[in-house]
mmCIF file of the N, C-alpha and C atoms, coordinates in Angstrom:
data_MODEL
# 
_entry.id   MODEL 
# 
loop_
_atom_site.group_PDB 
_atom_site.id 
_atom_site.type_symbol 
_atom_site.label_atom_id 
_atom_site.label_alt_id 
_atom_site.label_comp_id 
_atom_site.label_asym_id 
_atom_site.label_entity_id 
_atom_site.label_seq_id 
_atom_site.pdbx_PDB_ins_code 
_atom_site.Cartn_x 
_atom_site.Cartn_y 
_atom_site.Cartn_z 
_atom_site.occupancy 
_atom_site.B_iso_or_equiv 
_atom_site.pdbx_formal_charge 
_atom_site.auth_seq_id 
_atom_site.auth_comp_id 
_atom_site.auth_asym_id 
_atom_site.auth_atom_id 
_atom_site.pdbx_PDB_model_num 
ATOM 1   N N  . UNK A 1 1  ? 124.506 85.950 121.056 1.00 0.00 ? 1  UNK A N  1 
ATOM 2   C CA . UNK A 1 1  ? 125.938 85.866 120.912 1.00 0.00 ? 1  UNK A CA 1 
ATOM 3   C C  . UNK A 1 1  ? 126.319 84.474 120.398 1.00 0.00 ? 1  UNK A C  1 
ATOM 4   N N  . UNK A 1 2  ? 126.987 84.488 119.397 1.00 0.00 ? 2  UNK A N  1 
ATOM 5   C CA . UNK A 1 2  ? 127.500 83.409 119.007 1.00 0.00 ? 2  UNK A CA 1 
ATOM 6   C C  . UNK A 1 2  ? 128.673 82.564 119.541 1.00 0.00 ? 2  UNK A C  1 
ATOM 7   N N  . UNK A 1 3  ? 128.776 81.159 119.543 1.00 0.00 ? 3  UNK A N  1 
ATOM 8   C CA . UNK A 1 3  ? 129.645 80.461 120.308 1.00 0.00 ? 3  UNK A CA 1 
ATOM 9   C C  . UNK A 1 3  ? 130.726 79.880 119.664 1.00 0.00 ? 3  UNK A C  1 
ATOM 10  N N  . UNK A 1 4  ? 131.912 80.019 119.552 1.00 0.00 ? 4  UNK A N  1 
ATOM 11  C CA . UNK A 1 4  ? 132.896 78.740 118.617 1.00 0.00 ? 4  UNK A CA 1 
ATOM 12  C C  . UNK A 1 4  ? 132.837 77.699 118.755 1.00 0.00 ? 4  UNK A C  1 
ATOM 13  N N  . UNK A 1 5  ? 132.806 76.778 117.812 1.00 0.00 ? 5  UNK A N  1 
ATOM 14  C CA . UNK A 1 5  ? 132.954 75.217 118.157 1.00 0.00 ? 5  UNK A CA 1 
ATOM 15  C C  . UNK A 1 5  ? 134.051 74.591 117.149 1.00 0.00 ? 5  UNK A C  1 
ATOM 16  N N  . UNK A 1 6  ? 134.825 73.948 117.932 1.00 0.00 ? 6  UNK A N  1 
ATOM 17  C CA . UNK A 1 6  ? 135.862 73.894 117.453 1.00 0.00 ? 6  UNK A CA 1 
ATOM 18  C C  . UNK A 1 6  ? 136.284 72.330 117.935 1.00 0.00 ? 6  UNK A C  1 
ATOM 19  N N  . UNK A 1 7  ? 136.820 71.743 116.946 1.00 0.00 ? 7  UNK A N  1 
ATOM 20  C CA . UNK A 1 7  ? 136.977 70.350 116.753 1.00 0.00 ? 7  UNK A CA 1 
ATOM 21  C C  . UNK A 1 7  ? 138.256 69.683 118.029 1.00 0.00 ? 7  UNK A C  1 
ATOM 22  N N  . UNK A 1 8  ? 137.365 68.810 119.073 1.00 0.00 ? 8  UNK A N  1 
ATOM 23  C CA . UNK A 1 8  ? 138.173 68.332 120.211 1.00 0.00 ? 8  UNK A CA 1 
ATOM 24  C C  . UNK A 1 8  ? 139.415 67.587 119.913 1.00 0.00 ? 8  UNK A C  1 
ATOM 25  N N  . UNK A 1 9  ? 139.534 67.262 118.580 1.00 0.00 ? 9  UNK A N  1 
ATOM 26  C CA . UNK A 1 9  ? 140.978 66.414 118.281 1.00 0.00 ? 9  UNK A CA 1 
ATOM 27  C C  . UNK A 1 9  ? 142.046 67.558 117.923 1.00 0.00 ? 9  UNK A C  1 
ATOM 28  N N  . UNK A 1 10 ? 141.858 67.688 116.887 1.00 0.00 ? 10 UNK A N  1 
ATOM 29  C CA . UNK A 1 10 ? 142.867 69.209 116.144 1.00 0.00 ? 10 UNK A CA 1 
ATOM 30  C C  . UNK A 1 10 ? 142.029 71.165 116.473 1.00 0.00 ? 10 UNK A C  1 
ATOM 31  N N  . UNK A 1 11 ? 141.261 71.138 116.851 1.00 0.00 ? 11 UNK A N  1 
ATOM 32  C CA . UNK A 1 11 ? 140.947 72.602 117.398 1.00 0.00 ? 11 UNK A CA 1 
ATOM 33  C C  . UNK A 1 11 ? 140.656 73.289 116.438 1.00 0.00 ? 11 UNK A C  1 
ATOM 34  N N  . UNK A 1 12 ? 140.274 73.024 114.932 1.00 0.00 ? 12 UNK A N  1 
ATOM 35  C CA . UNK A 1 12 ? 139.674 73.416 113.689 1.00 0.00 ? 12 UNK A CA 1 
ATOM 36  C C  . UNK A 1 12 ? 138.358 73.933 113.960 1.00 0.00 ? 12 UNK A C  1 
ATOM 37  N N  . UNK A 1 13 ? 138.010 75.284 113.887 1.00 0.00 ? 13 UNK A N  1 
ATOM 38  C CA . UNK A 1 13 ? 136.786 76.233 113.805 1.00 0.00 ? 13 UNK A CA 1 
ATOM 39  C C  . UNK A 1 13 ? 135.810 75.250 113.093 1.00 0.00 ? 13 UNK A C  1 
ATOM 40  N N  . UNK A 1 14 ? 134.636 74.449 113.832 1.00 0.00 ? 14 UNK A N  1 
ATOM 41  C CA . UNK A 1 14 ? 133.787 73.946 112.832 1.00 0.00 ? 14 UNK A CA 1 
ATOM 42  C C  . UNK A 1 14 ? 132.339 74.548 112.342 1.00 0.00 ? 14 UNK A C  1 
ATOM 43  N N  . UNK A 1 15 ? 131.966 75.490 113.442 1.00 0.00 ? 15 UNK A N  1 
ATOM 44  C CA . UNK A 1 15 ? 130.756 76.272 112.984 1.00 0.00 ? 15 UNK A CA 1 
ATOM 45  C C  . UNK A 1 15 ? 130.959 77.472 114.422 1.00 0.00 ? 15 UNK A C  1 
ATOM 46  N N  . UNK A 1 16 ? 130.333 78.479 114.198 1.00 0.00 ? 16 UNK A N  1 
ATOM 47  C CA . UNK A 1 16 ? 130.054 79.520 114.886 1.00 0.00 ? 16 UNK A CA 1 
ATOM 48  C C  . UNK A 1 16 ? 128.190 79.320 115.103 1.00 0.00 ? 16 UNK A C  1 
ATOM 49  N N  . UNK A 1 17 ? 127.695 78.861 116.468 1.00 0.00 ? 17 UNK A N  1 
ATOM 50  C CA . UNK A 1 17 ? 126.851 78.905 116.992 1.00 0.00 ? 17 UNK A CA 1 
ATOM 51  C C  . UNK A 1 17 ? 126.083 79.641 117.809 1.00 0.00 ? 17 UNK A C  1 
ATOM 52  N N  . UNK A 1 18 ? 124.352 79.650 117.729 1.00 0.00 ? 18 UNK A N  1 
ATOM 53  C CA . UNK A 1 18 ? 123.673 80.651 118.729 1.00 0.00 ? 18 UNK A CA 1 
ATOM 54  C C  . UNK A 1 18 ? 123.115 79.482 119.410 1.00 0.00 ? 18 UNK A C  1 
ATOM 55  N N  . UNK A 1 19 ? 121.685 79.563 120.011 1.00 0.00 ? 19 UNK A N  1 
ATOM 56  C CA . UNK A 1 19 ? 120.994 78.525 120.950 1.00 0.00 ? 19 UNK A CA 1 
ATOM 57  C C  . UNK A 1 19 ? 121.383 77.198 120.233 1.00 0.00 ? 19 UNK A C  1 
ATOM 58  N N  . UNK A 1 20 ? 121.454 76.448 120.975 1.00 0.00 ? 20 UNK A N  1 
ATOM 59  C CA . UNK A 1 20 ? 121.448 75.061 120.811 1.00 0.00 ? 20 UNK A CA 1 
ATOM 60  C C  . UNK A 1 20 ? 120.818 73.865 121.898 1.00 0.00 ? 20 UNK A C  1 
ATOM 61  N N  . UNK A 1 21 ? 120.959 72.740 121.195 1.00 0.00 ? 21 UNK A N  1 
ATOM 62  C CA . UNK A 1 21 ? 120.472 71.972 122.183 1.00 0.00 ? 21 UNK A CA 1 
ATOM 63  C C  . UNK A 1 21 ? 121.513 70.447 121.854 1.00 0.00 ? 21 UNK A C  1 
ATOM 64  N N  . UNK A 1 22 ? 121.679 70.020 121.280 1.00 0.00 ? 22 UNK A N  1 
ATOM 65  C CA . UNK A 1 22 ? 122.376 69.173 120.964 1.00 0.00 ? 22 UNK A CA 1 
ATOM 66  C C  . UNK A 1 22 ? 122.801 69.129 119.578 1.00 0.00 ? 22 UNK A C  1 
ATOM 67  N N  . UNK A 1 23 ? 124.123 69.383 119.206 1.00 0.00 ? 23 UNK A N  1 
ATOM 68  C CA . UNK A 1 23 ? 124.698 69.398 117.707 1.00 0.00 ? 23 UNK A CA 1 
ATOM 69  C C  . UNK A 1 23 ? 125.582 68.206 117.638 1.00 0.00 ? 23 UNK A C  1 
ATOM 70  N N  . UNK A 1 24 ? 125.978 67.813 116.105 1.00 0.00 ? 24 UNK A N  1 
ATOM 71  C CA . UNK A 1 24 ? 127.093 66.344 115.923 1.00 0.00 ? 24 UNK A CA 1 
ATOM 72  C C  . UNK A 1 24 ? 127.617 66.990 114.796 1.00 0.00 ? 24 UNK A C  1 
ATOM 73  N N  . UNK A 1 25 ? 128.613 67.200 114.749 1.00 0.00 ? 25 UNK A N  1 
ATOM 74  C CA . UNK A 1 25 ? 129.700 67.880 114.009 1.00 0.00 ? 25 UNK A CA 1 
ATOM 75  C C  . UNK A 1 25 ? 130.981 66.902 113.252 1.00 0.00 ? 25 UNK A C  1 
ATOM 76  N N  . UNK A 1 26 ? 131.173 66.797 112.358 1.00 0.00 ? 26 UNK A N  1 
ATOM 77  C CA . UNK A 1 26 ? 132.585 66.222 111.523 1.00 0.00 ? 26 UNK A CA 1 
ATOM 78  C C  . UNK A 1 26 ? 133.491 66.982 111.040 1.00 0.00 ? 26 UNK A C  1 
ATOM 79  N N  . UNK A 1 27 ? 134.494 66.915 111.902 1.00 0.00 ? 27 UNK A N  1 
ATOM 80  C CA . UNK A 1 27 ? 135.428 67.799 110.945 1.00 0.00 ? 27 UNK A CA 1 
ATOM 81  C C  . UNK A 1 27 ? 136.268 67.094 110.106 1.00 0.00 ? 27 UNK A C  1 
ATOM 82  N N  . UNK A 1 28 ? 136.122 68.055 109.080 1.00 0.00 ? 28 UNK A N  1 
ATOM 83  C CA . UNK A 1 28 ? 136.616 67.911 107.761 1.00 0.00 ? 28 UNK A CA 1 
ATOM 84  C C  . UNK A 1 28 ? 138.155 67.301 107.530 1.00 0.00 ? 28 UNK A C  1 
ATOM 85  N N  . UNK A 1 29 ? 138.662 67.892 108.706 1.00 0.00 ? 29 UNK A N  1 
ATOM 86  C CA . UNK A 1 29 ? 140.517 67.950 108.757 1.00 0.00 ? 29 UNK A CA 1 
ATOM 87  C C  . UNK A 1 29 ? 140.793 66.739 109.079 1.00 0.00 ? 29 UNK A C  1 
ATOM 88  N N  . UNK A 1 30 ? 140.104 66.364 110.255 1.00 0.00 ? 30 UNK A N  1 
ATOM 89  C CA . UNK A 1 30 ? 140.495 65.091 110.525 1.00 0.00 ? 30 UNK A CA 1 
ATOM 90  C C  . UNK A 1 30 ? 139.681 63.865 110.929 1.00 0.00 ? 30 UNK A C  1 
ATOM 91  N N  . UNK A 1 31 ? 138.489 64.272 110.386 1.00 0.00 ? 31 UNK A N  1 
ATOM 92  C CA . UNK A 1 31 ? 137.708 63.164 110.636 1.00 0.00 ? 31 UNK A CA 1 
ATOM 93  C C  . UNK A 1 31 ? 137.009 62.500 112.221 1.00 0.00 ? 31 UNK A C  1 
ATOM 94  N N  . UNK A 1 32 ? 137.299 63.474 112.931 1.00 0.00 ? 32 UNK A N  1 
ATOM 95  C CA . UNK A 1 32 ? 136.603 63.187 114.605 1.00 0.00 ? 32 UNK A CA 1 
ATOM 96  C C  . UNK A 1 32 ? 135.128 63.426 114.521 1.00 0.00 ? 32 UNK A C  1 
ATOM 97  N N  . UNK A 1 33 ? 134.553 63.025 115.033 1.00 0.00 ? 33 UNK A N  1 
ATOM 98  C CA . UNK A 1 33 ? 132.830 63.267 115.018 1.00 0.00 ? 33 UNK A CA 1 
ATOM 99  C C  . UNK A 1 33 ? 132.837 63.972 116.522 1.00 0.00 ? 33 UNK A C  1 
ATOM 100 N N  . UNK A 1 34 ? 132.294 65.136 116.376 1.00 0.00 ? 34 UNK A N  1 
ATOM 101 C CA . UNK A 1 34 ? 132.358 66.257 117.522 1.00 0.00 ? 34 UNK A CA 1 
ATOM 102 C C  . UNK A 1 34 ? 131.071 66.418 118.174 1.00 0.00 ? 34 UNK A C  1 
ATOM 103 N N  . UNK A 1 35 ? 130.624 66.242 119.803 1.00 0.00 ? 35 UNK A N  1 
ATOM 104 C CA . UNK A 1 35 ? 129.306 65.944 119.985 1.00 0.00 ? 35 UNK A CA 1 
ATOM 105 C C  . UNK A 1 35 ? 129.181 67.548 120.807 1.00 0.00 ? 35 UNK A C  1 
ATOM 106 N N  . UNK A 1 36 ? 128.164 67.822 120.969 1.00 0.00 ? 36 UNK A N  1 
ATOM 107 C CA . UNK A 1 36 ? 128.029 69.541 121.417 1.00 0.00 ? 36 UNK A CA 1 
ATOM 108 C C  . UNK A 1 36 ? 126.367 69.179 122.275 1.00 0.00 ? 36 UNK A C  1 
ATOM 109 N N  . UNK A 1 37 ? 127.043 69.343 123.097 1.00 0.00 ? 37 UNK A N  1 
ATOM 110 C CA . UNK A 1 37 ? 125.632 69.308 123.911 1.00 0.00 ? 37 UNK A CA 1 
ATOM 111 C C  . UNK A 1 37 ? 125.239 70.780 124.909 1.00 0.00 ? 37 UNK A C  1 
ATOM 112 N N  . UNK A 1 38 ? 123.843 71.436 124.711 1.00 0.00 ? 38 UNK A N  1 
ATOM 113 C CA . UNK A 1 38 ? 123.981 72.749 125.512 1.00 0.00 ? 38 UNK A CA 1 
ATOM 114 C C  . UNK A 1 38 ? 123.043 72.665 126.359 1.00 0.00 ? 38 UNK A C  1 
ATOM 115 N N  . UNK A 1 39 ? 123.157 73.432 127.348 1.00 0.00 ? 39 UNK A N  1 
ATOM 116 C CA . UNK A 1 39 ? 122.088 73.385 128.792 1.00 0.00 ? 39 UNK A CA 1 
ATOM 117 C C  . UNK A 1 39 ? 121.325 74.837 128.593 1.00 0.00 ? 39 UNK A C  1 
ATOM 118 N N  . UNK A 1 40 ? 120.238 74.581 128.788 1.00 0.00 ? 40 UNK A N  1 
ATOM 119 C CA . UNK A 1 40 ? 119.271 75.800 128.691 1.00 0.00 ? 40 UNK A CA 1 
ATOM 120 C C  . UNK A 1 40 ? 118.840 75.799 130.061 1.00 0.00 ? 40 UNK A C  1 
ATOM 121 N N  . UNK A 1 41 ? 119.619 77.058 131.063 1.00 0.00 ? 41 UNK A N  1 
ATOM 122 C CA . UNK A 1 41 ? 119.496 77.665 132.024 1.00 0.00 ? 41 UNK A CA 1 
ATOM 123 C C  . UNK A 1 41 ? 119.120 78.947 131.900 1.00 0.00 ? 41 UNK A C  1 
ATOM 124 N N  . UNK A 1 42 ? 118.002 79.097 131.397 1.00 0.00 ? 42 UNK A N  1 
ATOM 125 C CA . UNK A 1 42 ? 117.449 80.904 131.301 1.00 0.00 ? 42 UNK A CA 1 
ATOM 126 C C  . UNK A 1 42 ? 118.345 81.090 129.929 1.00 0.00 ? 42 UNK A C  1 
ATOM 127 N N  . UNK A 1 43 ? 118.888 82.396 130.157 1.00 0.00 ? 43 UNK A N  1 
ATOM 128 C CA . UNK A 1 43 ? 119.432 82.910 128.928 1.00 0.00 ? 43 UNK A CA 1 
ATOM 129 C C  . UNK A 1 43 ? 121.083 82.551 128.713 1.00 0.00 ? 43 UNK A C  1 
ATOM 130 N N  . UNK A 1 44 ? 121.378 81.913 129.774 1.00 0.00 ? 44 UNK A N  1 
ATOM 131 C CA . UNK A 1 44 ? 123.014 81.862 130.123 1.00 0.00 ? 44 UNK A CA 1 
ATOM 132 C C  . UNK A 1 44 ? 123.006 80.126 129.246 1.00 0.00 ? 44 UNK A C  1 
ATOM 133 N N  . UNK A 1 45 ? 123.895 79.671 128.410 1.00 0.00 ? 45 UNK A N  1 
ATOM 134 C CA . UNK A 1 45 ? 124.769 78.094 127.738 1.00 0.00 ? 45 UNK A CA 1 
ATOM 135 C C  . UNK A 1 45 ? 125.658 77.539 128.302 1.00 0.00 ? 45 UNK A C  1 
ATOM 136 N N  . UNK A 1 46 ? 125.869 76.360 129.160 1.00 0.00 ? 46 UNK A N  1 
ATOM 137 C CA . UNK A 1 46 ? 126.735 76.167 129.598 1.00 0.00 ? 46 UNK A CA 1 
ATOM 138 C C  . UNK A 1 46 ? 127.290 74.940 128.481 1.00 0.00 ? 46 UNK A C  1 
ATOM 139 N N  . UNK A 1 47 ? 127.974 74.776 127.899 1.00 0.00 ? 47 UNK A N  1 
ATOM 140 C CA . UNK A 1 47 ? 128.469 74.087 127.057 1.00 0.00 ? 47 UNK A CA 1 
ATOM 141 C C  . UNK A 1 47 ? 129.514 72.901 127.068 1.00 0.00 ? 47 UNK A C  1 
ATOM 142 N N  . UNK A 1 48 ? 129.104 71.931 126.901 1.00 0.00 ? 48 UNK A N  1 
ATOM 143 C CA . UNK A 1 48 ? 130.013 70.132 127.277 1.00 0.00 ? 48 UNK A CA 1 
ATOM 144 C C  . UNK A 1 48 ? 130.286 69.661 125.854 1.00 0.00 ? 48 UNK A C  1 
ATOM 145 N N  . UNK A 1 49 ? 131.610 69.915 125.921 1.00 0.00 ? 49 UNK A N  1 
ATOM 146 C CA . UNK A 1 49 ? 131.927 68.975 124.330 1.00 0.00 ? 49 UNK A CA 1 
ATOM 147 C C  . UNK A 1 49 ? 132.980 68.010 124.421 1.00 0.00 ? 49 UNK A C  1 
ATOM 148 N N  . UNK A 1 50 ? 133.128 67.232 123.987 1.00 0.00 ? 50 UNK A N  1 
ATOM 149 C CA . UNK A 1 50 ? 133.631 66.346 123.887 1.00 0.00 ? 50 UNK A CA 1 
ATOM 150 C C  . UNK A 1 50 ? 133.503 65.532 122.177 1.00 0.00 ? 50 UNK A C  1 
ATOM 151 N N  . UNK A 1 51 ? 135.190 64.736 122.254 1.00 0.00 ? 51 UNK A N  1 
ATOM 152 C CA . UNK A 1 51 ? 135.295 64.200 120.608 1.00 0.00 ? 51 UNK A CA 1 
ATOM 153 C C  . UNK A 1 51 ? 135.434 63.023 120.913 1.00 0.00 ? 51 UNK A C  1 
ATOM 154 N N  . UNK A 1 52 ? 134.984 62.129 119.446 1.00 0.00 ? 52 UNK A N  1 
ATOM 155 C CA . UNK A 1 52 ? 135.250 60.685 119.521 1.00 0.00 ? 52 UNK A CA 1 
ATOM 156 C C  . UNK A 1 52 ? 135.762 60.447 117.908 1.00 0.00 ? 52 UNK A C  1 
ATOM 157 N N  . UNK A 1 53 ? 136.775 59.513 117.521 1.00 0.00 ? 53 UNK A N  1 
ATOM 158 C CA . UNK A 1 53 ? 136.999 59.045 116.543 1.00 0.00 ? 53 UNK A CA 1 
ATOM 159 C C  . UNK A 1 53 ? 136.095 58.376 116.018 1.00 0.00 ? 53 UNK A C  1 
ATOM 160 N N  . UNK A 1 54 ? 135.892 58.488 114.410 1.00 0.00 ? 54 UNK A N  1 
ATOM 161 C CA . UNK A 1 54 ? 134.816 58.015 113.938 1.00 0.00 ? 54 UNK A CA 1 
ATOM 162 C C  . UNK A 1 54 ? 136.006 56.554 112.913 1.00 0.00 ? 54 UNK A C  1 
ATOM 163 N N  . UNK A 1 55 ? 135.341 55.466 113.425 1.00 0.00 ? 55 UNK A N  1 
ATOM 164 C CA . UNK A 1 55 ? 135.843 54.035 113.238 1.00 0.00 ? 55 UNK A CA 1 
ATOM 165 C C  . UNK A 1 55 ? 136.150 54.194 111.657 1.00 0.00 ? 55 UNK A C  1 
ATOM 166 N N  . UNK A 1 56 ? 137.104 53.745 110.478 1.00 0.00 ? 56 UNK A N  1 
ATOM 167 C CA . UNK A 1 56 ? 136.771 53.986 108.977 1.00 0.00 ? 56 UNK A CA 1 
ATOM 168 C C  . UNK A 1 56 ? 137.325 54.663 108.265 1.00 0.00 ? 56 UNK A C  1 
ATOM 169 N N  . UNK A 1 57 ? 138.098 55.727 108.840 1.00 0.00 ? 57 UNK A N  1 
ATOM 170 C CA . UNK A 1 57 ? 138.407 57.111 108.412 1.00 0.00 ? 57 UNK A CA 1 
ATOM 171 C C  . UNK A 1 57 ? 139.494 56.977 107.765 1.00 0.00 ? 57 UNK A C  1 
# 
């Protein structure tokens, strides 16, 4: 099953995800660098995201 990930500043769809383990994401719209971190508990994702402004933009 795939997961949404969606940008912590403005909420912009940035990829549709399956297993993961750690992703770094930019969205396009507004320039936040999006960190995606996933927990591998058996078959179940528990998913922690959090955004940070990227300095420059």
């Amino acid at each position: 099953m795939l997961k949404e990930c969606r940008c912590g500043s403005c909420k912009r769809l940035l990829a549709r995800v399956g297993e993961f383990t750690e992703l770094q994401i930019k969205c396009s719209r507004c320039g936040t660098l999006n960190h995606v971190k996933g927990l591998n508990l058996g078959r179940s994702t528990g998913v922690d995201t959090t955004a940070t402004t990227e300095s420059g933009s």
